[in-house]
N, CA, C and O atoms as a GROMACS GRO file, in nm:
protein
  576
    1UNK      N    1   9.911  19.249  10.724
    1UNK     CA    2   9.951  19.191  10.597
    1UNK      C    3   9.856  19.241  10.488
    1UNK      O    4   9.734  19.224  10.484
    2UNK      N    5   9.935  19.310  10.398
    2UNK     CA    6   9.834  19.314  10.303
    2UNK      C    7   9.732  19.214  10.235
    2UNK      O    8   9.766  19.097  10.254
    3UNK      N    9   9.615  19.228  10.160
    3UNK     CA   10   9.506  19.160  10.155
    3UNK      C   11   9.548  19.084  10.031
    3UNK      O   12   9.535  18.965  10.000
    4UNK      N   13   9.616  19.210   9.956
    4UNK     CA   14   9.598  19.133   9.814
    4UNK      C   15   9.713  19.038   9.792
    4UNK      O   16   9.716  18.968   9.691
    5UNK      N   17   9.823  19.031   9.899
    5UNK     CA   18   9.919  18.934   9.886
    5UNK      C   19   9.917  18.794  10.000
    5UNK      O   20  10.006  18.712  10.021
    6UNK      N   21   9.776  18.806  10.061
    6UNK     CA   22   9.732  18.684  10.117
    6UNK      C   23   9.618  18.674  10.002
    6UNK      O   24   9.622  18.551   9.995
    7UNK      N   25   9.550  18.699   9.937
    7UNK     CA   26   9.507  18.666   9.842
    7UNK      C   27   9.616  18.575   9.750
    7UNK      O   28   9.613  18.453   9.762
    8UNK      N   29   9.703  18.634   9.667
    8UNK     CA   30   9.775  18.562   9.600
    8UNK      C   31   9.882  18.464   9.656
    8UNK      O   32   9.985  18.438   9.592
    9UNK      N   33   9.852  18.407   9.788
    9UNK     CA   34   9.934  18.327   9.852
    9UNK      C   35   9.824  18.214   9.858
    9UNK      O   36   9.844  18.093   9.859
   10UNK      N   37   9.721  18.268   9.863
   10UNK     CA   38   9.628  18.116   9.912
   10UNK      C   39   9.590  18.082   9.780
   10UNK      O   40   9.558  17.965   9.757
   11UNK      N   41   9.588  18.187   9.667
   11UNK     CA   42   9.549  18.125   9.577
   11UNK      C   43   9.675  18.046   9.464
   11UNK      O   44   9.643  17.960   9.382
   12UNK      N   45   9.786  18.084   9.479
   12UNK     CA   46   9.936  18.029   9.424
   12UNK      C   47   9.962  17.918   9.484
   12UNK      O   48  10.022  17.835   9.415
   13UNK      N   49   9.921  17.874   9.646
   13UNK     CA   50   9.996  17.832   9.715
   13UNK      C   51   9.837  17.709   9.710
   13UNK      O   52   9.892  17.620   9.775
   14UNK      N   53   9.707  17.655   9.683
   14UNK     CA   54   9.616  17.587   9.714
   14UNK      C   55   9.666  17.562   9.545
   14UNK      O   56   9.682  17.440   9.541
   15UNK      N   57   9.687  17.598   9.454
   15UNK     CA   58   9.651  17.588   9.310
   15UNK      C   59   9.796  17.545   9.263
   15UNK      O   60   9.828  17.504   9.152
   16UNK      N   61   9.862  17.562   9.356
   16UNK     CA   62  10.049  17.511   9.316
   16UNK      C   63  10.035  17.369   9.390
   16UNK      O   64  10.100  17.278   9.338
   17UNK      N   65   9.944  17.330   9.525
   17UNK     CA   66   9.943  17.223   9.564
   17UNK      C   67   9.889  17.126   9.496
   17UNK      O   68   9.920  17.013   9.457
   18UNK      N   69   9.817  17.185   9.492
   18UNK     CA   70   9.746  17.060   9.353
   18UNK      C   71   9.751  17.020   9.231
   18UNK      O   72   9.706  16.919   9.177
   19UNK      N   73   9.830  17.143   9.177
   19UNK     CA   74   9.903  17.116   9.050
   19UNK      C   75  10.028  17.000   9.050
   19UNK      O   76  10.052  16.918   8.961
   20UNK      N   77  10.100  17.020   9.182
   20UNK     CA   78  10.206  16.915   9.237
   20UNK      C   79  10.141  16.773   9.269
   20UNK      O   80  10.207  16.670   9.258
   21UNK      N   81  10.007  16.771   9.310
   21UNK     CA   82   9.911  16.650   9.341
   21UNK      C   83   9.881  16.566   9.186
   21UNK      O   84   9.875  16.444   9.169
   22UNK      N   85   9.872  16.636   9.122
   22UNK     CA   86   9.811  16.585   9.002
   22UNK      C   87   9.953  16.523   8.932
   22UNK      O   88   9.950  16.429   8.852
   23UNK      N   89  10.091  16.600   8.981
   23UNK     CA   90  10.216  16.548   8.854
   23UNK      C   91  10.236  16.441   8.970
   23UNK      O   92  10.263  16.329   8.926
   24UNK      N   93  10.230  16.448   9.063
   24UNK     CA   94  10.271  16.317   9.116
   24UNK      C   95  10.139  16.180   9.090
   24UNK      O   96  10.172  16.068   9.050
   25UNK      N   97  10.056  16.203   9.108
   25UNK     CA   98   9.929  16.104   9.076
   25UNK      C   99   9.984  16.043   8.898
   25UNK      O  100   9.987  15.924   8.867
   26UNK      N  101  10.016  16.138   8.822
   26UNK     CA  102  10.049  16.079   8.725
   26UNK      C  103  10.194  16.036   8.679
   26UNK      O  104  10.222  15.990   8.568
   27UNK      N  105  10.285  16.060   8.787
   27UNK     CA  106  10.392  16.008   8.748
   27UNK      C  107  10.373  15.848   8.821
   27UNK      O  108  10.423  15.744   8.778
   28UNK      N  109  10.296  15.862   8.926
   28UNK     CA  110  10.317  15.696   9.006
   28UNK      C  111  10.220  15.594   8.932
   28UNK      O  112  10.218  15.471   8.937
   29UNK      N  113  10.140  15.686   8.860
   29UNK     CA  114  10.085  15.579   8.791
   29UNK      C  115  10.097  15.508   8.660
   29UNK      O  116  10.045  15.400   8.633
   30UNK      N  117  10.210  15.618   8.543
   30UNK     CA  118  10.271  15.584   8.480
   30UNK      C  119  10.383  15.504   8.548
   30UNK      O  120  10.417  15.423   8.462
   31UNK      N  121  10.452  15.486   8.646
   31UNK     CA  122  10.550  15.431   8.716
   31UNK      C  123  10.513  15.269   8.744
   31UNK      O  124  10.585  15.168   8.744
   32UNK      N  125  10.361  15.290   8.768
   32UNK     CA  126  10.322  15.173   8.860
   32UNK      C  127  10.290  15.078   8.686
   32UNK      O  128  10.346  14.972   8.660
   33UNK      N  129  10.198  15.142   8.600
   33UNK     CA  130  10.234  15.070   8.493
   33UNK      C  131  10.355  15.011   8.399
   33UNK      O  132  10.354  14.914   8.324
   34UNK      N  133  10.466  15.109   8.430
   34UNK     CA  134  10.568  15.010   8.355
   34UNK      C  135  10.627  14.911   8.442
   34UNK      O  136  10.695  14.818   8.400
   35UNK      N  137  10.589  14.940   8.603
   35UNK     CA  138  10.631  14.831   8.663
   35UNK      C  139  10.561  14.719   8.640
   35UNK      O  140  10.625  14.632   8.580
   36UNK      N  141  10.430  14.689   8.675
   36UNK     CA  142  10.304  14.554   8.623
   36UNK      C  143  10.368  14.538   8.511
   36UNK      O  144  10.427  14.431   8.525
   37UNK      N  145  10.401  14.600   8.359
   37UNK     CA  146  10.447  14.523   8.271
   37UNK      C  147  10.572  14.428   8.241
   37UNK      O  148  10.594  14.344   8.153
   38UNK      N  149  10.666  14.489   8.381
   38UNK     CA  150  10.823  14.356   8.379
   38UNK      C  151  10.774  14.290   8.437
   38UNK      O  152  10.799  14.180   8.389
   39UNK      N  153  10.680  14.272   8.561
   39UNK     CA  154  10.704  14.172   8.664
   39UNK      C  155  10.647  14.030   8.608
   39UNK      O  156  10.572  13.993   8.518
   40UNK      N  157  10.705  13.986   8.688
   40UNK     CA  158  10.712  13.765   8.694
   40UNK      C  159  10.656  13.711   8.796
   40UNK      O  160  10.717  13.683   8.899
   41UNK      N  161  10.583  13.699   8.784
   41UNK     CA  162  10.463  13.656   8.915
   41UNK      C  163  10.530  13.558   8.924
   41UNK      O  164  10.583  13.559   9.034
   42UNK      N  165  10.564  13.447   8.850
   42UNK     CA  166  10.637  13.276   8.878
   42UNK      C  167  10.784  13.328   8.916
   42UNK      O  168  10.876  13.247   8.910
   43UNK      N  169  10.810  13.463   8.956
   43UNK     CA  170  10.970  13.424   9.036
   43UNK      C  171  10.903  13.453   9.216
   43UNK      O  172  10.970  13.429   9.316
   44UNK      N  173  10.797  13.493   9.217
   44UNK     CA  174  10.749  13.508   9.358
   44UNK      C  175  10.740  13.408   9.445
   44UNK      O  176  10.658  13.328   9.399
   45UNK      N  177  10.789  13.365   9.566
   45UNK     CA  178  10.724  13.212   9.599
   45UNK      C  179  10.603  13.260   9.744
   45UNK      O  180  10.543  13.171   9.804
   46UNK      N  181  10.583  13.432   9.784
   46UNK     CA  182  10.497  13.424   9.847
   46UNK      C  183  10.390  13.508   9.786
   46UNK      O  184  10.437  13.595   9.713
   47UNK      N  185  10.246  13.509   9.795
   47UNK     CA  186  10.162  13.613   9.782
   47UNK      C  187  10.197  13.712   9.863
   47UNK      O  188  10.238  13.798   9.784
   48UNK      N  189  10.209  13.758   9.976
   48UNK     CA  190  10.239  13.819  10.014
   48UNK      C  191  10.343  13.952   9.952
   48UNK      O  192  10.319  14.066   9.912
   49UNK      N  193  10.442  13.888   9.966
   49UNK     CA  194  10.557  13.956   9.918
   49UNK      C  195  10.505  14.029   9.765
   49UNK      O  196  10.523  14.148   9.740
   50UNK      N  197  10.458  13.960   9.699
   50UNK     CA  198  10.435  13.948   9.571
   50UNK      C  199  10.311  14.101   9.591
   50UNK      O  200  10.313  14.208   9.529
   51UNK      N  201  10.240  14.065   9.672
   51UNK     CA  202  10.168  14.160   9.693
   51UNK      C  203  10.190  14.313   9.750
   51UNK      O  204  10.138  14.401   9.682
   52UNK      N  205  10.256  14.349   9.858
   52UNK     CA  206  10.407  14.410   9.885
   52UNK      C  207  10.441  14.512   9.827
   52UNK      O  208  10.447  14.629   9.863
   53UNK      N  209  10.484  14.420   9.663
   53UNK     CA  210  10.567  14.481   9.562
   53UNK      C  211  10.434  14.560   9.485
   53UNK      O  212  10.410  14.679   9.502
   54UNK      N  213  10.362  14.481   9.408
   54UNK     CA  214  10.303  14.538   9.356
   54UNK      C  215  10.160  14.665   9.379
   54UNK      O  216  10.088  14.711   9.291
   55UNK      N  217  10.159  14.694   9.517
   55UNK     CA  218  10.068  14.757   9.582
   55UNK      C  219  10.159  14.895   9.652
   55UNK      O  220  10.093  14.975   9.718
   56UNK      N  221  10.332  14.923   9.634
   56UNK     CA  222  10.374  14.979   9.658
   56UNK      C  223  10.324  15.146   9.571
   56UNK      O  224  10.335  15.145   9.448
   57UNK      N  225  10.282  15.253   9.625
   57UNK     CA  226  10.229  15.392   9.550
   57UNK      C  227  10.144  15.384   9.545
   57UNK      O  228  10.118  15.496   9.501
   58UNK      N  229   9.986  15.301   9.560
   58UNK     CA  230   9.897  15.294   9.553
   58UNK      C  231   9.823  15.365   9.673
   58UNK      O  232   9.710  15.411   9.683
   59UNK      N  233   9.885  15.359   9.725
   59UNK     CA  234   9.798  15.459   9.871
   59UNK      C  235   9.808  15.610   9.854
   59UNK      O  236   9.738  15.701   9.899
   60UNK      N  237   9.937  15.610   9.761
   60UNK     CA  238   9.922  15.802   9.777
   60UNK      C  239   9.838  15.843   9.657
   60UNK      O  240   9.780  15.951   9.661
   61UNK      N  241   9.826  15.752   9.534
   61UNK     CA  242   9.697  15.793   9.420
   61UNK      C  243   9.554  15.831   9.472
   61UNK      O  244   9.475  15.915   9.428
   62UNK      N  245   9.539  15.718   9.609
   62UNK     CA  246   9.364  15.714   9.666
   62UNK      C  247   9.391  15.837   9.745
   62UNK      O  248   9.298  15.918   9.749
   63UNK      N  249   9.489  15.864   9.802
   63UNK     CA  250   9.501  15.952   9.862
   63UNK      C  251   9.474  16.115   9.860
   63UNK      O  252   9.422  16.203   9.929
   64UNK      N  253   9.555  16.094   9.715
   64UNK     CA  254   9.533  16.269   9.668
   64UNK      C  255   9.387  16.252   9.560
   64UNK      O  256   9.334  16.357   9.524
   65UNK      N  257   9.332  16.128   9.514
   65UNK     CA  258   9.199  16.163   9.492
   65UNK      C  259   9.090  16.154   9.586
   65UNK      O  260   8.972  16.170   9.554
   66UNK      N  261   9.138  16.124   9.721
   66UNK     CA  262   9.048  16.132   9.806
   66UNK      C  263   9.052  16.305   9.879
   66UNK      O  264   8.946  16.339   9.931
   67UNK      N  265   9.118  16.364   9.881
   67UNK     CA  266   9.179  16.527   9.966
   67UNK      C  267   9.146  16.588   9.842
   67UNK      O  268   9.063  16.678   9.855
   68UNK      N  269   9.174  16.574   9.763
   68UNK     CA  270   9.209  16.693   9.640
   68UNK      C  271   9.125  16.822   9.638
   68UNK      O  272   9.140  16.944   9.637
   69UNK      N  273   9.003  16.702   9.640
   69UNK     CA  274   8.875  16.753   9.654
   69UNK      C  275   8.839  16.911   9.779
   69UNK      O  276   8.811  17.028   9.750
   70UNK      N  277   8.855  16.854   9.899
   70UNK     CA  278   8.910  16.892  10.067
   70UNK      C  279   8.961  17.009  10.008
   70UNK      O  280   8.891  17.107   9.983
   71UNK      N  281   9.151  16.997   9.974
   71UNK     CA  282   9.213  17.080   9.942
   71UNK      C  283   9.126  17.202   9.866
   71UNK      O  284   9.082  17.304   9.920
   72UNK      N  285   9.117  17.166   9.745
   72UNK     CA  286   9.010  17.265   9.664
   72UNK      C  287   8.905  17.328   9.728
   72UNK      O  288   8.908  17.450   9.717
   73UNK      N  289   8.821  17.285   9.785
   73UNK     CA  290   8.736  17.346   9.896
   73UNK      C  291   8.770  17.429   9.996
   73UNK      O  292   8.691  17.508  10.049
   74UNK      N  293   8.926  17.413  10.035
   74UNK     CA  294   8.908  17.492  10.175
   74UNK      C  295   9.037  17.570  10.061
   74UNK      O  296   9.140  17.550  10.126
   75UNK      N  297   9.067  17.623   9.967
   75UNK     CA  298   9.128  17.716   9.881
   75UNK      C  299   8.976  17.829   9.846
   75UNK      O  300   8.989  17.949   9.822
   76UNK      N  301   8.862  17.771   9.851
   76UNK     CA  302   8.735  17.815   9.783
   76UNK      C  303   8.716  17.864   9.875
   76UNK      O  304   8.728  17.985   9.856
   77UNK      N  305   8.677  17.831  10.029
   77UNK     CA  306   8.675  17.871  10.128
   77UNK      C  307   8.756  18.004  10.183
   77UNK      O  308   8.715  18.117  10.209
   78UNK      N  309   8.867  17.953  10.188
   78UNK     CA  310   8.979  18.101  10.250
   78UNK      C  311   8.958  18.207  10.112
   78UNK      O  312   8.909  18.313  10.152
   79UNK      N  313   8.980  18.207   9.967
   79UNK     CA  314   8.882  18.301   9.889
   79UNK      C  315   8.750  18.364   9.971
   79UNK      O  316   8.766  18.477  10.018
   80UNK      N  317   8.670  18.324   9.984
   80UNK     CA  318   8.552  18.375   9.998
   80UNK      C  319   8.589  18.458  10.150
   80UNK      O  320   8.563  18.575  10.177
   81UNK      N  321   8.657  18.360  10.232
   81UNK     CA  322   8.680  18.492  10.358
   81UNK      C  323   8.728  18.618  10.296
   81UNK      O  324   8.681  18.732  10.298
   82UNK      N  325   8.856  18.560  10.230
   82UNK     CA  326   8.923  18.722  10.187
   82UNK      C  327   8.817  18.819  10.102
   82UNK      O  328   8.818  18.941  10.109
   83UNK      N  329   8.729  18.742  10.021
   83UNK     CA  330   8.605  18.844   9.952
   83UNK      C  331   8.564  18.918  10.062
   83UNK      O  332   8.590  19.037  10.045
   84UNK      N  333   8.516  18.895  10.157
   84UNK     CA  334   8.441  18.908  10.232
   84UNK      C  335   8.514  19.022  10.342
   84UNK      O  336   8.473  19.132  10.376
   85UNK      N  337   8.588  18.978  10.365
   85UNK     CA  338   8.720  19.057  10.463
   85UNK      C  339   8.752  19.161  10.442
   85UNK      O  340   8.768  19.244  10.532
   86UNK      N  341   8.779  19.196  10.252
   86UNK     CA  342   8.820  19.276  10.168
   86UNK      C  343   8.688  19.357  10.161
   86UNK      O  344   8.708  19.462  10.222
   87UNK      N  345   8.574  19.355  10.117
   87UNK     CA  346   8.427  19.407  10.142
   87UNK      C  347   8.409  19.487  10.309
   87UNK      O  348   8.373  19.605  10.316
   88UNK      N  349   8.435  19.418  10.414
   88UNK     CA  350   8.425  19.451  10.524
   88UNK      C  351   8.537  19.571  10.565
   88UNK      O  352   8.506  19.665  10.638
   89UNK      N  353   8.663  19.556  10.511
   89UNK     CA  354   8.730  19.637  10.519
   89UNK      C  355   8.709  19.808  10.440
   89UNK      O  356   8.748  19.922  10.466
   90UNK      N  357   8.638  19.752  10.349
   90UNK     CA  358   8.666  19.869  10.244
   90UNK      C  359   8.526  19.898  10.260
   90UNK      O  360   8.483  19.970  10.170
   91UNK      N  361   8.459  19.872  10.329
   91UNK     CA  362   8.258  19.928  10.305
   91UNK      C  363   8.216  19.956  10.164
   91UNK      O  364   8.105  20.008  10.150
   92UNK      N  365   8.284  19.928  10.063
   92UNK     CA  366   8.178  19.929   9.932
   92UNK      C  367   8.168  19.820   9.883
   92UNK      O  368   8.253  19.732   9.898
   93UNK      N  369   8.053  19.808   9.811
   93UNK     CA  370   7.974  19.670   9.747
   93UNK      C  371   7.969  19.735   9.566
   93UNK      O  372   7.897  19.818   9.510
   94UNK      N  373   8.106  19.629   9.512
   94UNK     CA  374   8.158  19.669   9.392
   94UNK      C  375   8.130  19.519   9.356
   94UNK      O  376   8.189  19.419   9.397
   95UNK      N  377   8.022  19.530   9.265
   95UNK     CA  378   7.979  19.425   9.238
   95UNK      C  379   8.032  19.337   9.113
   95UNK      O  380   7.972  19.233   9.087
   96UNK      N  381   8.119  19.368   9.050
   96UNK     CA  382   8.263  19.361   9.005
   96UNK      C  383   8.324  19.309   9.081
   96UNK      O  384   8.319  19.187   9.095
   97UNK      N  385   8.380  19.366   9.133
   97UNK     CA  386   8.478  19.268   9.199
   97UNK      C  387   8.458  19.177   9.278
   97UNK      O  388   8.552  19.100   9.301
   98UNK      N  389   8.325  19.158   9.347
   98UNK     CA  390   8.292  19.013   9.415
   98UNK      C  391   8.296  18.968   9.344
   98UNK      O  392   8.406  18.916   9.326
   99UNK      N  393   8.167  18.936   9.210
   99UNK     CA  394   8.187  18.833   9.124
   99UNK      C  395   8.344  18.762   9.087
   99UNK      O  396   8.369  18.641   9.079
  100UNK      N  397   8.452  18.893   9.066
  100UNK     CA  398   8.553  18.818   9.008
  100UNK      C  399   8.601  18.758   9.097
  100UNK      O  400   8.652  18.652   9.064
  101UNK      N  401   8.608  18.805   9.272
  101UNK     CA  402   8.734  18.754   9.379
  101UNK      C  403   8.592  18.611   9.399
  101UNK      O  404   8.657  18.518   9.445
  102UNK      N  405   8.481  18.574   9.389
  102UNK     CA  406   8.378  18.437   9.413
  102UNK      C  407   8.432  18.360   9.350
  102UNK      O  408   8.472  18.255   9.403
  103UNK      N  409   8.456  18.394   9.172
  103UNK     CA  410   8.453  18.276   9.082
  103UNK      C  411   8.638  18.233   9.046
  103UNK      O  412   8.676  18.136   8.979
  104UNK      N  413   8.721  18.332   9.111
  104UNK     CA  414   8.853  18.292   9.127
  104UNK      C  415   8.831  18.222   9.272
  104UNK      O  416   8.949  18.199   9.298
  105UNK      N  417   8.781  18.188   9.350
  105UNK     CA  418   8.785  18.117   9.475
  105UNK      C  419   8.672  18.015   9.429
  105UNK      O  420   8.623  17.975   9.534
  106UNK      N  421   8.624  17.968   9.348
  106UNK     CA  422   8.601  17.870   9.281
  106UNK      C  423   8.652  17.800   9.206
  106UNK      O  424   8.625  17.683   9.178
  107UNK      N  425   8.740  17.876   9.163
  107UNK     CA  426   8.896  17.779   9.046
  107UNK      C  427   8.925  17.712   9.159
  107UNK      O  428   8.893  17.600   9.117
  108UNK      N  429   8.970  17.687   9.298
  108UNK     CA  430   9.014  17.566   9.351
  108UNK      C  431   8.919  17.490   9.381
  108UNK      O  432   8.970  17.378   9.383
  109UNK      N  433   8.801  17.481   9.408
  109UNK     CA  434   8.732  17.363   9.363
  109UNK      C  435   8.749  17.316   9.268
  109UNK      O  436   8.802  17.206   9.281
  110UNK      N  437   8.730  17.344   9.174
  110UNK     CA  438   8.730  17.314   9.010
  110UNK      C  439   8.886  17.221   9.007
  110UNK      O  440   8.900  17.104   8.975
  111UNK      N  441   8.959  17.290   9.039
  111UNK     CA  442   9.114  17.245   9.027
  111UNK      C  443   9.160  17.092   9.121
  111UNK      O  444   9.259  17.020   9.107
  112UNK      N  445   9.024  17.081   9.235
  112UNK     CA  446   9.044  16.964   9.319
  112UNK      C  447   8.965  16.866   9.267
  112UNK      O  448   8.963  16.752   9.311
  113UNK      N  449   8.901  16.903   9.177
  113UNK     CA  450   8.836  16.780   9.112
  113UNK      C  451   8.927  16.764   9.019
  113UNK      O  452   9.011  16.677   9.045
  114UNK      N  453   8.939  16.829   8.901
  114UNK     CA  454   9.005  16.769   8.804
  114UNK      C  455   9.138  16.701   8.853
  114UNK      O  456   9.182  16.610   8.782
  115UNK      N  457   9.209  16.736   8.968
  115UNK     CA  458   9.297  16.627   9.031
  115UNK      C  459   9.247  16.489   9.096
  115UNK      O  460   9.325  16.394   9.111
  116UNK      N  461   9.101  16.482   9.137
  116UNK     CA  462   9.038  16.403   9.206
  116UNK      C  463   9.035  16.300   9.096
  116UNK      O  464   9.100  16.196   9.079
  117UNK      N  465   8.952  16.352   9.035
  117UNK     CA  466   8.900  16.210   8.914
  117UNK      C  467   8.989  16.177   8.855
  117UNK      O  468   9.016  16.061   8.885
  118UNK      N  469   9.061  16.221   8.776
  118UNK     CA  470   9.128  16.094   8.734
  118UNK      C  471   9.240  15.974   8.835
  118UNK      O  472   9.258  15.854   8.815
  119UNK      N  473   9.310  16.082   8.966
  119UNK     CA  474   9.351  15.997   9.012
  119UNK      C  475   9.274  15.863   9.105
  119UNK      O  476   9.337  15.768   9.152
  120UNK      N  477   9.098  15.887   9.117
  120UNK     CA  478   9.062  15.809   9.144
  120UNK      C  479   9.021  15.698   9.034
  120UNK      O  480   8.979  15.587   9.067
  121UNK      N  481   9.038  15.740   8.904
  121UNK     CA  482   9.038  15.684   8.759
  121UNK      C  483   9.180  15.561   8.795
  121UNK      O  484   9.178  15.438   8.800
  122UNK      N  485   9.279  15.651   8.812
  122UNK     CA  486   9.378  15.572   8.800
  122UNK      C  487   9.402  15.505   8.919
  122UNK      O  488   9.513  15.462   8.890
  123UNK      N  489   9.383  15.469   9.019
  123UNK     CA  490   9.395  15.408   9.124
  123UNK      C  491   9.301  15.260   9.060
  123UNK      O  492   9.348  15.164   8.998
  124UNK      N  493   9.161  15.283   9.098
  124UNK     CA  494   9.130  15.175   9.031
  124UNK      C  495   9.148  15.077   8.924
  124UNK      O  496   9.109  14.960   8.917
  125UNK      N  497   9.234  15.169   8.815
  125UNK     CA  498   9.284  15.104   8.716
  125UNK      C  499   9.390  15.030   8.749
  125UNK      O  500   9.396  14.912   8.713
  126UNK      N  501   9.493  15.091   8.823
  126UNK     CA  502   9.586  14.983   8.928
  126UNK      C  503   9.558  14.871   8.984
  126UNK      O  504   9.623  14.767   8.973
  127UNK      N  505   9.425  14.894   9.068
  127UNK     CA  506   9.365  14.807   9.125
  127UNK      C  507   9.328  14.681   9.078
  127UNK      O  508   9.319  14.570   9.130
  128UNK      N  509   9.308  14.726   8.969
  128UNK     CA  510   9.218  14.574   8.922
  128UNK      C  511   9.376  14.526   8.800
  128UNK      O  512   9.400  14.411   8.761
  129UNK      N  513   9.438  14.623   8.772
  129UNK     CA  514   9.590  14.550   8.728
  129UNK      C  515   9.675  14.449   8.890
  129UNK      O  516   9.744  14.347   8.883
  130UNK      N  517   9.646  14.506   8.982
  130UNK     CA  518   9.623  14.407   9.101
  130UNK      C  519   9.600  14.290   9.144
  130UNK      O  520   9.676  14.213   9.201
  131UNK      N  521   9.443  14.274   9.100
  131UNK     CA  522   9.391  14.174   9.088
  131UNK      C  523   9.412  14.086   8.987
  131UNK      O  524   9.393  13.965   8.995
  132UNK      N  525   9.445  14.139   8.902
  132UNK     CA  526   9.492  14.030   8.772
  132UNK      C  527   9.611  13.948   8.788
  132UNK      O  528   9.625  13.830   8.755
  133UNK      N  529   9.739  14.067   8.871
  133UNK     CA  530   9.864  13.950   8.854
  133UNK      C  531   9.836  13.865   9.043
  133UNK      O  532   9.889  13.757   9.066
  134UNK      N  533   9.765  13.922   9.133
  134UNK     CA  534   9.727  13.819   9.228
  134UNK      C  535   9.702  13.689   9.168
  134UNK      O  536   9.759  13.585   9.200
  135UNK      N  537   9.611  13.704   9.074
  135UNK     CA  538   9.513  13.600   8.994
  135UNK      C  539   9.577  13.486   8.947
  135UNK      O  540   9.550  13.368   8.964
  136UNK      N  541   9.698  13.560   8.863
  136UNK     CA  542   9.803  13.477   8.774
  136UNK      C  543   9.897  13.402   8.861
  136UNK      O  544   9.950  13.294   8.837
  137UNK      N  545   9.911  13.487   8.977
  137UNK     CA  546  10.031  13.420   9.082
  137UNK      C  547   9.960  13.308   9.124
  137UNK      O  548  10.044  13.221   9.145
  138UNK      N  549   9.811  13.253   9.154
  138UNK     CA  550   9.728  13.172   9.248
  138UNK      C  551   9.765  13.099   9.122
  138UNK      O  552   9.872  13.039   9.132
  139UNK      N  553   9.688  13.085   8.973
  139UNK     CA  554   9.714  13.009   8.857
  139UNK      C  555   9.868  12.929   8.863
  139UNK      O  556   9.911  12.814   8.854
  140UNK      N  557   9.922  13.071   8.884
  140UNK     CA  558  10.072  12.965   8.857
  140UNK      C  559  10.097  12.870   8.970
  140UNK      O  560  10.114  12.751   8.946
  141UNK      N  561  10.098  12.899   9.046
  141UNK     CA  562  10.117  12.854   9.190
  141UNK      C  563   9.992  12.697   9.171
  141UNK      O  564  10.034  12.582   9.187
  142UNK      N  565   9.933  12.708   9.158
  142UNK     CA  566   9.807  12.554   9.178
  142UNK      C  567   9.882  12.494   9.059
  142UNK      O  568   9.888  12.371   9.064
  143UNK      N  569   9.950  12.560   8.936
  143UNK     CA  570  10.030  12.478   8.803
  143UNK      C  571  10.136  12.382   8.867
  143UNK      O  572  10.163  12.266   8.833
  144UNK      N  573  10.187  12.453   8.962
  144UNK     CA  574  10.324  12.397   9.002
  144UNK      C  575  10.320  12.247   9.011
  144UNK      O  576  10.421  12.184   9.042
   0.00000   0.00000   0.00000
């Protein structure tokens, strides 16, 4: 297989994943906010249930800010083999082109954080929108 089109597969294909990580992190969390803003904690009659509902998408936000990171790393990783592979193959030390094939196999690190943080931004921000309508359901519920 040629080099330079497993090059542009790991790097399209680690940097397309996470680009897809990040629109979904922000569509569920715009999602998960307009949901917290209809709901009626006083039509719930269990915590449970109540809980259920509102904790539904929250696992795949922690999720992809917990990997993103991972992901990005082992994109940085398979880069640096192919630097390296590509060097070994070709016996010259073009010091040019390491630098450029290092710091393009560093864009997916870079690219797994900036997916990381905020969806770990936004998870917690869920979280504690969580804790608030738990809060309100216990309030309403001891009102009754």
């Amino acid at each position: 297989m040629n080099i330079e089109l497993l090059s542009q597969i790991v790097d399209y294909g680690i940097i397309g994943l996470l680009g897809f990580m990040s629109f979904l992190t922000l569509f569920f969390w715009i999602e998960r906010l307009l949901y917290y803003r209809g709901i009626k904690v006083q039509e719930y009659k269990t915590q449970e249930k109540l809980e259920l509902d509102i904790t539904n998408n929250l696992s795949i936000i922690s999720s992809f800010g917990a990997n993103a990171p991972y992901i990005g790393l082992l994109g940085t990783v398979l880069g640096i083999i192919i630097t390296f592979y590509t060097l070994g193959q070709t016996g010259e030390i073009d010091v040019k082109h390491i630098m450029t094939s290092l710091a393009l196999a560093l864009k997916a690190t870079a690219m797994g954080l900036v997916v990381a943080i905020p969806a770990i931004f936004f998870y917690n921000h869920l979280n504690r929108k969580v804790d608030v309508l738990l809060t309100k359901w216990t309030i309403y519920q001891k009102e009754k």
